[in-house]
C-alpha positions in Angstrom: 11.2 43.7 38.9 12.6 46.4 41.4 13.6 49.4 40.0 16.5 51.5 41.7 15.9 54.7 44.0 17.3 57.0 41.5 15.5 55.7 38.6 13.4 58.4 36.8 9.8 58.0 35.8 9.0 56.2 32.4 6.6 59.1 31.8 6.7 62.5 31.4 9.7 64.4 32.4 8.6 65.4 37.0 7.9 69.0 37.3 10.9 69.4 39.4 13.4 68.1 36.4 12.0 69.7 33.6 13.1 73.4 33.7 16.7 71.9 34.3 16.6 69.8 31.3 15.1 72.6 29.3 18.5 75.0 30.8 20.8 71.9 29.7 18.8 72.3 26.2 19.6 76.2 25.3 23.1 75.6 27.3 24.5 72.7 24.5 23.3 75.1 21.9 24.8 78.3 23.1 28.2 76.4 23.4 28.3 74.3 20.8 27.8 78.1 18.6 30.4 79.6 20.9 32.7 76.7 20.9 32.8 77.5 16.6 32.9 81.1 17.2 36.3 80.5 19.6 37.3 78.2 16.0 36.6 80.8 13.3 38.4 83.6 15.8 41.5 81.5 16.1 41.3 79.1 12.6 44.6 80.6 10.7 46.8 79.9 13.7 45.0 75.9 13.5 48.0 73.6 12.1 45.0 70.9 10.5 41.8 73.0 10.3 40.2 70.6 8.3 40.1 68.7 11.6 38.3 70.6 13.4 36.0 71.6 10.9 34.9 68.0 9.8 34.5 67.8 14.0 32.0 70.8 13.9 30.4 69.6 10.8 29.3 66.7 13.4 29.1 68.5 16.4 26.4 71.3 15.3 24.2 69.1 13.7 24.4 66.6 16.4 23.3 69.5 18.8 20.6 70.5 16.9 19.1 67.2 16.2 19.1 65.9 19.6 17.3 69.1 20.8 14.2 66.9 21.3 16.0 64.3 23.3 17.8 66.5 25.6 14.4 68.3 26.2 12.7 65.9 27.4 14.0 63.3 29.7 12.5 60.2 28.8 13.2 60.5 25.4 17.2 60.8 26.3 18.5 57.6 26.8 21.7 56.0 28.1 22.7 55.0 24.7 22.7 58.5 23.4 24.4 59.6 26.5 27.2 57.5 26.1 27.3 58.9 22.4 27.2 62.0 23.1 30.3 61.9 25.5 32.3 59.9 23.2 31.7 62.9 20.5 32.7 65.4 23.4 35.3 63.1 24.0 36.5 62.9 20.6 36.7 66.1 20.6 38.7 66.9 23.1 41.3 64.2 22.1 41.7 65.8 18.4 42.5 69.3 19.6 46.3 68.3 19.7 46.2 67.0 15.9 44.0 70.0 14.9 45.2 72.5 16.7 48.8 71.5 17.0 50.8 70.6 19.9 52.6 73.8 20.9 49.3 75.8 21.1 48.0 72.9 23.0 50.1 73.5 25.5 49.8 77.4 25.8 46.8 76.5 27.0 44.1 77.2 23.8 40.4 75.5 24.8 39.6 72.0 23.1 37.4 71.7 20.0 33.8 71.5 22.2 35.4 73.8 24.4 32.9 74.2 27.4 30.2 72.3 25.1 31.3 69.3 27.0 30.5 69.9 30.2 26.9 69.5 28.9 27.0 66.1 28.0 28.6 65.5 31.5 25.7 67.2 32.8 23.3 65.7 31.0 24.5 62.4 33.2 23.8 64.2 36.4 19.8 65.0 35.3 19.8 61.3 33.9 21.4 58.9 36.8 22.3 61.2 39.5 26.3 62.4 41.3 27.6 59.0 40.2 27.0 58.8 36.6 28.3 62.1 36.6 31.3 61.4 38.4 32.6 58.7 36.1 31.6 61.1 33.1 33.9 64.0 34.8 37.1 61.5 35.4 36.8 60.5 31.5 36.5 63.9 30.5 39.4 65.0 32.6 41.8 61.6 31.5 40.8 63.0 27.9 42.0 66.2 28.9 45.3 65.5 30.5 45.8 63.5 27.7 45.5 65.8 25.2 47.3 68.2 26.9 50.1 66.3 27.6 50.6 67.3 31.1 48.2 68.1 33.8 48.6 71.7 34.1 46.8 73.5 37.1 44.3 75.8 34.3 43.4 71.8 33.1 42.7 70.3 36.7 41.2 73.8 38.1 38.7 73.0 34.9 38.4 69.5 35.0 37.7 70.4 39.0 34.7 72.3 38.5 33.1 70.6 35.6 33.4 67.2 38.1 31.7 69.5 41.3 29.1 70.7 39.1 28.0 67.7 38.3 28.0 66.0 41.0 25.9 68.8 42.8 23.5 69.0 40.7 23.5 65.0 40.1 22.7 64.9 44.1 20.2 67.6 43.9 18.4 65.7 41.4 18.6 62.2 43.4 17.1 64.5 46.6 14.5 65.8 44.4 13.3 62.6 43.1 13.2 61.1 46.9 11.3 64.2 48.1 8.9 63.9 45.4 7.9 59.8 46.0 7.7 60.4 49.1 5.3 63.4 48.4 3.4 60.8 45.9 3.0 58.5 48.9 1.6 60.8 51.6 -0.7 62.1 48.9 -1.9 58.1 48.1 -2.5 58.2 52.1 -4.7 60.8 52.2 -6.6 59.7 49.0 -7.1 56.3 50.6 -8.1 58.5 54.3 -10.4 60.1 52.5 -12.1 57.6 50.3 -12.1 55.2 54.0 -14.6 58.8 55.4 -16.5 59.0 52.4 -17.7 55.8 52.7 -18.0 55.7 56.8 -20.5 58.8 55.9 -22.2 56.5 53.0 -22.6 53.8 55.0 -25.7 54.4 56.8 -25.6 53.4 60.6 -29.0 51.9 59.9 -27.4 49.5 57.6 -25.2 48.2 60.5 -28.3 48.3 62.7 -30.3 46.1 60.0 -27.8 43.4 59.8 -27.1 43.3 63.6 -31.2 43.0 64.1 -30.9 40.1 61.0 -28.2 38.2 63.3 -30.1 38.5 66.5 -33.3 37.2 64.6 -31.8 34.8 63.0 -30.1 33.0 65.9 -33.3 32.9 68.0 -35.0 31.5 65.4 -32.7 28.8 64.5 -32.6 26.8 62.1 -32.0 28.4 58.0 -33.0 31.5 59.9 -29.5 30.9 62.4 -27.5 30.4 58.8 -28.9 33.6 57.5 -28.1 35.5 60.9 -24.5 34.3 61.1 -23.6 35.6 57.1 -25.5 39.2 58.6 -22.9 38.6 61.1 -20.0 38.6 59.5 -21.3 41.4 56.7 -21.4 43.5 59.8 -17.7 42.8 61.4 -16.7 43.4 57.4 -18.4 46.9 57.0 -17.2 47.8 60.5 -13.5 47.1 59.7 -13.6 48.4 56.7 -15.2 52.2 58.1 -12.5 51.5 60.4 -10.0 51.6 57.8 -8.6 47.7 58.3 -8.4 44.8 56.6 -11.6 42.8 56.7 -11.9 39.8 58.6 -10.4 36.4 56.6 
């Protein structure tokens, strides 16, 4: 079955990958702490703070739990992708019932606040620029909608979220490309140098042997011509085979 360009290994996470997943790690837990510290600063001015604290109840643990997956790339799959932007989602779409329209509209930050630009992000490292595209334009619908108008602080926001991703989602589709193609040049030099270890194995004398055998043979005649025709073709084999080509059919 082919597998597409941008697919990432099966295996561990590459070399290349693995710091930025480990970043995308410590950044969902630093926001997902800072997007309750903006809550518990502003939670007395929150028309339905039971809202938002049954969303945080789900949101930290979530964050915590998934550590794991996030960290390493294999593990995090499109199916927890796709939940975790329809929690950052949800979140963003029950800051108007929490939170209350009029300060919705001042311009206060969602629930997940900049938490969800991580799982937006997370699409980048996973698929490349055009999961993460279609991740940004949901994110920035659910923000308009929530906000009721799309007001310049929302698209400047939206904006940036949807270029970040997309950089990085292209730097991470380059990355990938630049390292098969380093995986094939180094299976090329393996097989160049496994093709001189046996041209120095293979004894001249051996060549010399079975051209003797063929001259022998076919002066001979005979079972003698039989045996010197196989030491014949042995020979074109082992020399197209030092040479590096395929042996004759």
């Amino acid at each position: 079955m082919a597998t597409s360009d941008n697919a990432p290994p099966k295996a561990a996470n590459r070399l290349v990958e693995r710091p930025l997943w480990q970043a995308l790690t410590a950044y969902r837990l630093l926001t997902a702490c800072y997007a309750l510290a903006l809550f518990l600063a502003e939670r007395e001015h929150f028309a339905r703070p039971a809202v938002a604290w049954a969303f945080y109840a789900v949101l930290l643990p979530w964050t915590v739990l998934t550590v794991p997956r996030v960290r390493e790339e294999a593990r995090c799959t499109r199916p927890f992708l796709v939940a975790d932007l329809v929690l950052a989602l949800t979140g963003v779409l029950l800051t108007p019932l929490a939170d209350g329209a009029a300060r919705v509209a001042s311009g206060v930050p969602t629930l997940p606040s900049i938490w969800t630009a991580g799982a937006v992000l997370a699409w980048a490292l996973k698929g490349g620029w055009r999961p993460a595209a279609v991740a940004s334009v949901l994110v920035g619908i659910a923000n308009v909608v929530q906000r009721g108008t799309p007001s310049q602080s929302t698209l400047h926001a939206v904006l940036l979220v949807c270029i970040a991703a997309i950089a990085i989602g292209y730097v991470v589709e380059v990355a990938r490309a630049s390292e098969r193609t380093l995986a094939r040049a180094l299976e090329i030099e393996s097989a160049t140098r496994e093709r001189e270890r046996l041209a120095r194995d293979i004894h001249d004398g051996v060549l010399q042997v079975l051209a003797m055998v063929q001259r022998r043979g076919t002066a001979l005649g005979g079972e003698a011509a039989e045996l010197g025709r196989l030491a014949g073709e042995q020979e074109t084999a082992l020399r197209a085979l030092v040479r590096g080509g395929p042996p004759p059919a």
